[in-house]
Structures are given as C-alpha cells and as structure tokens.
C-alpha positions as CSV (number, residue, x, y, z in Angstrom):
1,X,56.5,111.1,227.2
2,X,54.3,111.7,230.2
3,X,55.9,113.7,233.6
4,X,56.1,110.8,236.7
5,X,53.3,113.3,238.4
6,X,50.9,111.8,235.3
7,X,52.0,108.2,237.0
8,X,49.2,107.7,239.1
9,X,47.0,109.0,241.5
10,X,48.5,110.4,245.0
11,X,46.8,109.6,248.0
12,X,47.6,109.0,251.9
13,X,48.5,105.7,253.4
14,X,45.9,103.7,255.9
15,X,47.5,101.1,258.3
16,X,44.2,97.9,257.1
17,X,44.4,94.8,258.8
18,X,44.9,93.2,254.7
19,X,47.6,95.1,253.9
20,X,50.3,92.8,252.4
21,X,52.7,95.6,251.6
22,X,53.8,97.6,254.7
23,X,57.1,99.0,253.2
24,X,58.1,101.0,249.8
25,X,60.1,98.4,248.0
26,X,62.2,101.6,246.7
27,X,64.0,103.1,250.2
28,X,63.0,100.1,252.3
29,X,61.3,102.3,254.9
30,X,57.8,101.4,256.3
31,X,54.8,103.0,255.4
32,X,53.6,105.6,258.6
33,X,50.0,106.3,258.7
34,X,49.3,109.9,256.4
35,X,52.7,109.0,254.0
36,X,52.1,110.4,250.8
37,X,51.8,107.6,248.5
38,X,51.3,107.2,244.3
39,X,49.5,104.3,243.3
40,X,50.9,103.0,239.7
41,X,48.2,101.9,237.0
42,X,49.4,98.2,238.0
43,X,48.1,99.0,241.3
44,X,51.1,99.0,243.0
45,X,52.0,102.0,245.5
46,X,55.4,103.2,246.7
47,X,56.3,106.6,248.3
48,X,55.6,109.6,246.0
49,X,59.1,111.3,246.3
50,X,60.5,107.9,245.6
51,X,58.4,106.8,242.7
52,X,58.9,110.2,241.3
53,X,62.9,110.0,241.3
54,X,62.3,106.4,240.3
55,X,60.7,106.9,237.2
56,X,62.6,110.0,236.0
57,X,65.5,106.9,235.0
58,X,63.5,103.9,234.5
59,X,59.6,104.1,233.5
60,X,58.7,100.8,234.8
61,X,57.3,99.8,237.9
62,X,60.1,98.4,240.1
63,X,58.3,95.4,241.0
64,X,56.6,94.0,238.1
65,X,58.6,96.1,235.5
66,X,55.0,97.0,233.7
67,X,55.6,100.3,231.2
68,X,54.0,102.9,233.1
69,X,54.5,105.9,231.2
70,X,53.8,105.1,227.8
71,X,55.9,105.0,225.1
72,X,59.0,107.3,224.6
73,X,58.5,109.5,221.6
C-alpha cells in the first residue's frame, strides 16, 4: 500500500477567475492564496494536511470516492 505523500502531487493554490472549488471539502475552510494543496489522480485538490489525515483511514477521495492508493496488499 502506498504512503498518502505518493497521493498526488503538492503544489500552492492560485486564486483564477474559473475556479469552481474555493474551499477544501474536508475542514470546510477556504482556500488562501500560497495554501499547500495535493492534487488527487482524479484531479481533485484538498489541503495537504487534510488529505493526508484523510487518507491514512479511508483511501478514497472524499468526493467521488475513486481508489486512490491502490490496492491493499
């Protein structure tokens, strides 16, 4: 089974004028311009420290529940 830091890459977040998704679906809290964020292989991003925690229980992706570590050994 991978570690959540093999999840997806880590980057910063960019206020763009398309942005749909202005808030981590995990804590709730908006995203603020330089956030540390992980984008999942479904392309969907949340908070690093969230995602992290998140997928040390469950290894889906909280919002379209797509297996993002792999299969468990």
């Amino acid at each position: 089974m991978q570690s959540p830091c093999d999840a997806g890459p880590v980057g910063r977040y960019r206020r763009t004028l398309e942005a749909d998704d202005t808030c981590c679906v995990i804590c709730l809290n908006e995203y603020k311009e330089g956030d540390c964020l992980r984008t999942l292989g479904c392309r969907h991003y949340f908070h690093t420290g969230c995602i992290d925690s998140w997928l040390l229980i469950k290894q889906t992706c909280p919002l379209c529940m797509t297996d993002v570590l792999g299969p468990a050994l």
